[in-house]
C-alpha positions as CSV (number, residue, x, y, z in Angstrom):
1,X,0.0,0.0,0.0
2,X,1.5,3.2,-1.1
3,X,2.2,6.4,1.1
4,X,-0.7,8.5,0.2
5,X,-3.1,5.5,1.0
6,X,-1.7,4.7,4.5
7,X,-2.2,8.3,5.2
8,X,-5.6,8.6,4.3
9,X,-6.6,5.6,6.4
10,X,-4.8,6.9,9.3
11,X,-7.0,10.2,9.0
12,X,-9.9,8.0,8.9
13,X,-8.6,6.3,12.4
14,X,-7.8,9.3,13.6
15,X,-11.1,10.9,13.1
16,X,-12.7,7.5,14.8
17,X,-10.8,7.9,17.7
18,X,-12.0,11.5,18.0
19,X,-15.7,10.3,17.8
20,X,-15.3,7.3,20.3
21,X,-13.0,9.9,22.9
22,X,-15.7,12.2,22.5
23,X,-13.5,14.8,20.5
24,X,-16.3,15.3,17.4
25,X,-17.8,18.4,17.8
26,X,-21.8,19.3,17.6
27,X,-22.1,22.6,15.8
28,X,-25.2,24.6,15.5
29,X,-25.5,27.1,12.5
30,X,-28.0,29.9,14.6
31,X,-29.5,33.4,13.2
32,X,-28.7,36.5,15.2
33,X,-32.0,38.1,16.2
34,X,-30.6,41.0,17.4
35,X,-31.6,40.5,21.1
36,X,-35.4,39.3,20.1
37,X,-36.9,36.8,22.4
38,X,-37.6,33.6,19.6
39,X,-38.7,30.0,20.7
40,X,-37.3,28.4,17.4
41,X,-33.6,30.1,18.3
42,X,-33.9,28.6,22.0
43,X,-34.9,25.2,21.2
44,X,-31.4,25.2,19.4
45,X,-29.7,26.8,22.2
46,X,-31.2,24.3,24.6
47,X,-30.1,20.9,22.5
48,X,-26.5,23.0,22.2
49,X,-26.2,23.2,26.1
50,X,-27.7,19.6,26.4
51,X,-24.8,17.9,24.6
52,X,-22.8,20.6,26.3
53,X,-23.8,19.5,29.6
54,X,-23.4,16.1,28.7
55,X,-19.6,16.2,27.9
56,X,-19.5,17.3,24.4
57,X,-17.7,19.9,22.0
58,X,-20.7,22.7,21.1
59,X,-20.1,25.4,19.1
60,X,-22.3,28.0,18.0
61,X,-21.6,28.9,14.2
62,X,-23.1,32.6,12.4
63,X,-22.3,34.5,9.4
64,X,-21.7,38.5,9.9
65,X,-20.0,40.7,7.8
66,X,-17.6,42.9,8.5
67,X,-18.7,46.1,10.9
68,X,-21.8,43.8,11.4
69,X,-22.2,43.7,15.4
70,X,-23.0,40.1,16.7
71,X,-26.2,40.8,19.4
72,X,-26.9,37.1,20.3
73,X,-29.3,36.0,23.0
74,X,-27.9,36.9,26.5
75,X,-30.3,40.0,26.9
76,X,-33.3,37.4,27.0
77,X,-31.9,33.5,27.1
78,X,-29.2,34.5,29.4
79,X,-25.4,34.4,30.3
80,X,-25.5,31.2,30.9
81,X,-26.3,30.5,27.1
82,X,-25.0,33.0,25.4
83,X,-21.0,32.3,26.8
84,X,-21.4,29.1,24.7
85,X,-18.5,29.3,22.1
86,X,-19.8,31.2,19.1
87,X,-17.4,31.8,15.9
88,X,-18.0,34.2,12.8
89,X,-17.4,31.7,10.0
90,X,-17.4,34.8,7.7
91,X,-14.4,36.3,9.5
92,X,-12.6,33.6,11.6
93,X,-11.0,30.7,10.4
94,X,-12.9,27.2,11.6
95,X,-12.0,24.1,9.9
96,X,-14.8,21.4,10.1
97,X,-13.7,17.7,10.2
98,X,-15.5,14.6,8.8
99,X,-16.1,13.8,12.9
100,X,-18.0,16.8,13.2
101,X,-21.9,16.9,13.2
102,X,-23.3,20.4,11.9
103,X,-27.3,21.1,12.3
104,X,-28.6,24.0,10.2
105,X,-32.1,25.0,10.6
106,X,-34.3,25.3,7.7
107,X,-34.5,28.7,7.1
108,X,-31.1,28.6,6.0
109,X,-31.4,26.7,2.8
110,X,-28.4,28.9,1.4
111,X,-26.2,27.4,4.0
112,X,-27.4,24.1,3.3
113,X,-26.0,24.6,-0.5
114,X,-22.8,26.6,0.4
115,X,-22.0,23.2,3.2
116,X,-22.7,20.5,0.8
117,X,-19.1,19.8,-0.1
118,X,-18.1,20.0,3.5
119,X,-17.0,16.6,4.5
120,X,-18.9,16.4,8.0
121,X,-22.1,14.8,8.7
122,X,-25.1,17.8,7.9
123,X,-28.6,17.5,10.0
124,X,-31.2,19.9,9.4
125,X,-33.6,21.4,12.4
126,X,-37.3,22.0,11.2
127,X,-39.5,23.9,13.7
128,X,-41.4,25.9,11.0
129,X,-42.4,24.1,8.2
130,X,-43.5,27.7,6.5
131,X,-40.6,29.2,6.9
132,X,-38.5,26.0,4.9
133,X,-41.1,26.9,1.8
134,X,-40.7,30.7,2.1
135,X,-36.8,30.0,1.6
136,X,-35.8,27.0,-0.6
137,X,-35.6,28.1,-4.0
138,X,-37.9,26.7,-6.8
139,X,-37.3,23.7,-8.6
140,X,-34.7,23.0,-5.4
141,X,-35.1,20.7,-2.6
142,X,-32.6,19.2,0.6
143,X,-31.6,16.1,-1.6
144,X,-29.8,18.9,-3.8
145,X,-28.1,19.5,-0.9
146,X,-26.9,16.8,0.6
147,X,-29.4,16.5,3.4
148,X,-31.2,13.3,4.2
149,X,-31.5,13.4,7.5
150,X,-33.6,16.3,9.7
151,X,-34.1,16.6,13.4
152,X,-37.4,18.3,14.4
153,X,-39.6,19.3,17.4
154,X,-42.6,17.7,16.6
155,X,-44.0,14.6,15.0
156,X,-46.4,16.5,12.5
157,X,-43.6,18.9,11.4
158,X,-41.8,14.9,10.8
159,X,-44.6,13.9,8.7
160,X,-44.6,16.8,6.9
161,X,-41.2,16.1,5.8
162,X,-41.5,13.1,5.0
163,X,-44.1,13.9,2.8
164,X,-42.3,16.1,0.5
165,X,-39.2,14.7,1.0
166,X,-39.9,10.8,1.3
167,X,-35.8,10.1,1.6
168,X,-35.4,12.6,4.6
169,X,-35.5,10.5,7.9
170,X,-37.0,13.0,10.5
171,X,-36.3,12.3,14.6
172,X,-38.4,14.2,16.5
173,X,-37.3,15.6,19.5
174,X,-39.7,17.6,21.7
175,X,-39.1,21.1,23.3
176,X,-39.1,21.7,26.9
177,X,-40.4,23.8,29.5
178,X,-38.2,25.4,31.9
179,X,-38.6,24.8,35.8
180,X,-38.7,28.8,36.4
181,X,-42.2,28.4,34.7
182,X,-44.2,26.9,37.9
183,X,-46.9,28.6,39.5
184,X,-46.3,31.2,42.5
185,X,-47.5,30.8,46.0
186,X,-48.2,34.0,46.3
187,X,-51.9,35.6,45.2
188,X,-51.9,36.6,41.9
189,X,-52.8,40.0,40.2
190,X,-56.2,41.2,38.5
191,X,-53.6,41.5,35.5
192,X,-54.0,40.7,31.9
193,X,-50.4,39.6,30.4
194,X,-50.6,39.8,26.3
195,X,-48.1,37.7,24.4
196,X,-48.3,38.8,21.1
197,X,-45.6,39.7,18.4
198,X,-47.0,43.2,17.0
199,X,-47.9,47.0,19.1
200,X,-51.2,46.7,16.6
201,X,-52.4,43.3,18.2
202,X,-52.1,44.5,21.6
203,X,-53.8,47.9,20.8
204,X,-57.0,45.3,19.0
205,X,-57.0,43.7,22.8
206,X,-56.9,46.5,25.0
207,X,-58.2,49.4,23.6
208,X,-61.7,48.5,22.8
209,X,-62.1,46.3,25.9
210,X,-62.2,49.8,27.9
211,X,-64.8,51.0,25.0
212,X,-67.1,47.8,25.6
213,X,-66.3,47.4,29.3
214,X,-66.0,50.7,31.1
215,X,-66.6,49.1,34.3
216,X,-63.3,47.0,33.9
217,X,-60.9,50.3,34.1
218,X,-59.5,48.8,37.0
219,X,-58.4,45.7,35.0
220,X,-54.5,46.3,34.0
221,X,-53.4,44.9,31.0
222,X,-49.0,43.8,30.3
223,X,-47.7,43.4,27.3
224,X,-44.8,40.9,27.7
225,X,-42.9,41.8,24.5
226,X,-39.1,42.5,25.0
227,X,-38.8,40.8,28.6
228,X,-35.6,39.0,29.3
229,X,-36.4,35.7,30.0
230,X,-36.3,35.7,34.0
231,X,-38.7,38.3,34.0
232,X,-40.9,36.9,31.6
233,X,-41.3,34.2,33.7
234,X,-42.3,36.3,37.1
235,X,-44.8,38.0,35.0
236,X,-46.0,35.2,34.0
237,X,-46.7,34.0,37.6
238,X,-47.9,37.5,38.8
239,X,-50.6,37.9,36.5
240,X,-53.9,36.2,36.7
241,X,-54.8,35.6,33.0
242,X,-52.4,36.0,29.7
243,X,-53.6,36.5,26.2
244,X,-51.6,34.7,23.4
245,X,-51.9,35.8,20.1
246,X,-49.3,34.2,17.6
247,X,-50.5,33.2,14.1
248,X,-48.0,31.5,12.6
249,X,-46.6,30.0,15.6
250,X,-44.4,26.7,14.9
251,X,-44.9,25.3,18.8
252,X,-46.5,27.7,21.0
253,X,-44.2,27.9,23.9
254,X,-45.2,31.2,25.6
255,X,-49.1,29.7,25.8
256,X,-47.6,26.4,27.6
257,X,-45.3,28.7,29.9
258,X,-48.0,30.7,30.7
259,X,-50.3,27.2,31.6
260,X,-47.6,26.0,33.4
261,X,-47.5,29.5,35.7
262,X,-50.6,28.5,36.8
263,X,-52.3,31.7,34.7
264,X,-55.4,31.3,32.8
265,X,-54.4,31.4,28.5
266,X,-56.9,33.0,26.4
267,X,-55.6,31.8,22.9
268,X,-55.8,33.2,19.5
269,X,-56.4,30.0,17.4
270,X,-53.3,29.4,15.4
271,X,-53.2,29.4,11.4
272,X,-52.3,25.7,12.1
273,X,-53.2,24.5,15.1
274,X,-50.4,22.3,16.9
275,X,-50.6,18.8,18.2
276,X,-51.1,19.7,21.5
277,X,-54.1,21.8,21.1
278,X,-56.7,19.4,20.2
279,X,-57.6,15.8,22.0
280,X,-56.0,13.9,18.8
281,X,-59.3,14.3,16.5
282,X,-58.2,17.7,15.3
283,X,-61.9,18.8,15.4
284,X,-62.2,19.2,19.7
285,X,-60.0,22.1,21.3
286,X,-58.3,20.9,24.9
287,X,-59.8,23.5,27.4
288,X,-56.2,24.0,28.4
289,X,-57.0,27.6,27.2
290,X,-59.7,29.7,25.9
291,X,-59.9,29.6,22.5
292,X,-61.0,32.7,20.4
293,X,-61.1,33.2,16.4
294,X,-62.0,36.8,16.5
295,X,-61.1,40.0,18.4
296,X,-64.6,40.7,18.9
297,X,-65.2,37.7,20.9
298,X,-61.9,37.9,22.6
299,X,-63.4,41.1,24.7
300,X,-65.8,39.5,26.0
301,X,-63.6,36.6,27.3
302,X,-61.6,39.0,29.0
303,X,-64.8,40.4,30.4
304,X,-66.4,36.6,31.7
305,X,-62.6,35.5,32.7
306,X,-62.4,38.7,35.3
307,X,-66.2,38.5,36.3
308,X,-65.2,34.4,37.5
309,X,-61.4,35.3,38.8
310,X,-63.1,38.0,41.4
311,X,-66.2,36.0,42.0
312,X,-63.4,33.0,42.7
313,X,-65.9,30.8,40.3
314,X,-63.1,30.2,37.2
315,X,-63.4,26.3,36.1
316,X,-61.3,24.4,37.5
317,X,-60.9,21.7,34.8
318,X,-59.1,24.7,33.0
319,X,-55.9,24.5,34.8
320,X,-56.3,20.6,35.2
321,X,-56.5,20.1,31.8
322,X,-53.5,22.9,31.4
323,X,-51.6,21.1,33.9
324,X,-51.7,18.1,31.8
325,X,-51.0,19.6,28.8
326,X,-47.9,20.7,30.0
327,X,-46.8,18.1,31.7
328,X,-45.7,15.9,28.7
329,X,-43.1,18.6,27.9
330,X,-40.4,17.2,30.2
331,X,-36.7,18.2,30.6
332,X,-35.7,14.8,31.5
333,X,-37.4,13.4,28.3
334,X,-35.7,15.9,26.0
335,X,-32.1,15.5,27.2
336,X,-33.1,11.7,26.9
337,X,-34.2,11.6,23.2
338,X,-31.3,13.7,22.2
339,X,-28.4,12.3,23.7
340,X,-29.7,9.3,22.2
341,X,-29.9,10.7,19.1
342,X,-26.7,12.3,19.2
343,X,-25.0,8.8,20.3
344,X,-27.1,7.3,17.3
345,X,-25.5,9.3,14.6
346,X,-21.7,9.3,16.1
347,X,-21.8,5.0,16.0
348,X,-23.0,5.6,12.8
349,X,-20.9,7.8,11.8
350,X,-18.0,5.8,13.0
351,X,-19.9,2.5,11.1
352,X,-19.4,4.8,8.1
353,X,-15.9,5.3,8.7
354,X,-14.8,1.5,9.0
355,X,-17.0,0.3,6.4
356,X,-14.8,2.8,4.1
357,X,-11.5,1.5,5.7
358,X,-12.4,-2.0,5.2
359,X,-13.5,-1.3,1.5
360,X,-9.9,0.8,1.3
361,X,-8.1,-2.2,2.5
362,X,-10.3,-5.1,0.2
363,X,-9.2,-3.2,-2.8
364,X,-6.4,-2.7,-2.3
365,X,-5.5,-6.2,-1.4
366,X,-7.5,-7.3,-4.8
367,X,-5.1,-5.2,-6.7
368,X,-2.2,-7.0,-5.3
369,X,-3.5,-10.2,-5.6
370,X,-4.4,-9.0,-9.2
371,X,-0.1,-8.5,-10.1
C-alpha cells in the first residue's frame, strides 16, 4: 500500500478515535435576532447546552460581515447560554472535520447549499415548516443539498417532511419547559399579560375592551414583549390571566409557559393548530385555554374570565387540563431523546468510517492479488 493511501486511512482512524473519545464536535448554525426573544432560536440553544452539559464539544456557528455587530441571545436566554462558544465563519477561520456533526435549521437553505461539499455529517432542524417553503428556491429541494436526514420538534412537522421529502429520515425531539415556569405561592394579580408579536395586536385587545367594558378600568393589562427571559417568567406567575396571540406560531411555547405558571391562557387559534391543542381528532379544542377566532369575541372573554377570577368561580378543569398539557413537555425526556440521538449518529458515523476502511483495505489487497 502506497504512502498516500496509508495516510488517508490513518486520518480516517484518527477521526474515529476523535468520535469514540468524545472529541467530534456538535455545531449549531444559529441566526442573530438581534436580542429578540424567539422560541425556534432557544430550542437550538437548549439541545447545544444539552450535549454541552453532557460532555461534548458545542459550538455555536453565524455569518456577519464585516462592521456587522453580533447581538446574540444573553439579553433574554441569558449568560449562561450565550457564553457558549460562538465563531463568525465569515471572519474567523474554523475548519470542520469529517467527525464533526453540523445542524442548520431550515431557514437557512443557502447554507445548506454553500455546506454541501463539506465533509462532516449535515442534520437539518425544522420547527417551521412555512418558513423551509418561504426560503428554498424553486425547482430546489434538501436532496440537492446533501441533506437526508432532519431533526425536528414535533411529530407532524416529521410527517410533513416526510411527505415532500420521502428520503429525509426525521427524529423528532420535543421542546421543553423550563422549571422557572411553575406557578407562584403567592396571590396573583387582576392583571391581563398579552403575548403577542405586534404594538397593533395588543392595541385590538386593550383598547376596545375599555370601550365595551367601562366598568373593567380597574383591569391592568402587560404586554410581555421585549422581557428578558427571568422576567418573563415572574410575569407570567404574577398575572392572573395571559392572552396569546401568535398566528404563525411553529410550537406555541409562551401559551404552555404561561399554563404551566398556573395563569389562565386565552388563545388566538393558530393558522395551524399544533398537536397539543386538540384531544388527537383535530376537530375538539383541549380547554387547556380559551380559544378565540376573533377580536370581537376575545373582549368579552376578558370580560367573563375577570367576572369568575373575582367571584373565585373560574373552572377548574381549565388548569387541570393545562396542567396536563404541560406536563408531557419534560426536561428529562428531552435530554433523553437527544443524547440518544446524538449517540445514534456518532456509531453511525463511526460505522461509516470502518465500512470505508475496510472497502480501502479489500481493494487494495484485490489489486495486489491481481499482479
Amino acid at each position: 500500500m502506497d504512502e498516500k493511501k496509508t495516510k488517508a486511512l490513518d486520518k480516517i482512524r484518527e477521526e474515529i478515535n476523535r468520535i469514540k473519545d468524545k472529541k467530534a464536535r456538535v455545531l449549531f448554525f444559529v441566526l442573530d435576532t438581534k436580542g429578540v426573544a424567539s422560541g425556534s432560536l432557544e430550542y437550538i440553544y437548549k439541545l447545544a447546552k444539552i450535549a454541552e452539559n453532557d460532555g461534548y464539544d458545542v459550538a455555536m456557528l453565524y455569518q456577519a460581515e464585516k462592521g456587522e455587530e453580533f447581538v446574540g441571545v444573553e439579553e433574554w436566554l441569558g449568560k449562561d447560554y450565550s457564553s457558549m462558544k460562538h465563531y463568525n465563519i465569515a471572519s474567523e477561520d474554523f475548519e470542520i472535520l469529517p467527525s464533526d456533526v453540523l445542524f442548520i435549521p431550515e431557514i437557512f437553505s443557502n447554507v445548506m447549499n454553500q455546506t454541501k461539499k463539506l465533509p462532516c455529517k449535515r442534520i437539518a432542524i425544522l420547527q417551521n415548516y412555512n418558513y423551509m417553503v418561504e426560503q428554498m428556491p424553486f425547482a430546489a429541494q434538501w436532496g440537492d443539498f446533501g441533506i437526508i436526514e432532519c431533526l425536528t420538534n414535533t411529530q407532524h412537522n416529521a410527517d410533513l417532511i416526510e411527505d415532500v421529502f420521502p428520503y429525509v429520515k426525521a427524529k423528532v425531539v420535543q421542546p421543553y419547559l423550563d422549571s422557572m415556569f411553575e406557578p407562584s405561592f403567592a396571590p396573583k394579580k387582576m392583571v391581563i399579560n398579552i403575548v403577542a408579536k405586534d404594538k397593533s395586536d395588543v392595541n385590538k385587545v386593550v383598547k376596545p375592551f375599555y370601550w365595551k367594558f367601562p366598568t373593567f378600568k380597574w383591569v391592568s393589562f402587560r404586554d410581555l414583549r421585549g422581557f428578558p427571559k427571568h422576567e418573563f417568567a415572574e410575569l407570567l406567575k404574577d398575572a392572573a390571566a395571559t392572552v396569546w396571540i401568535d398566528d404563525d406560531t411553529s410550537f406555541g411555547y409562551s401559551a404552555l409557559e404561561a399554563m404551566k405558571s398556573g395563569s389562565i391562557v386565552i388563545a388566538k387559534v393558530p393558522d395551524a393548530p399544533l398537536p397539543w391543542m386538540d384531544n388527537g381528532d383535530a376537530e375538539t379544542m383541549k380547554n387547556c385555554c380559551l380559544w378565540f377566532d376573533d377580536y370581537n369575541a376575545l373582549h368579552r372573554q376578558i370580560a367573563s374570565v375577570v367576572r369568575s377570577w373575582i367571584t373565585d368561580k373560574v373552572p377548574e378543569e381549565i388548569f387541570e387540563e393545562a396542567k396536563s398539557t404541560v406536563e408531557a413537555f419534560s426536561e428529562t425526556e428531552t435530554k433523553t431523546e437527544f443524547l440518544t440521538y446524538l449517540t445514534d449518529v456518532f456509531n453511525a458515523r463511526v460505522n461509516e468510517m470502518e465500512i470505508l476502511i475496510n472497502n480501502i483495505i479489500k481493494k487494495e489487497n484485490e489489486n495486489e492479488q491481481g499482479e
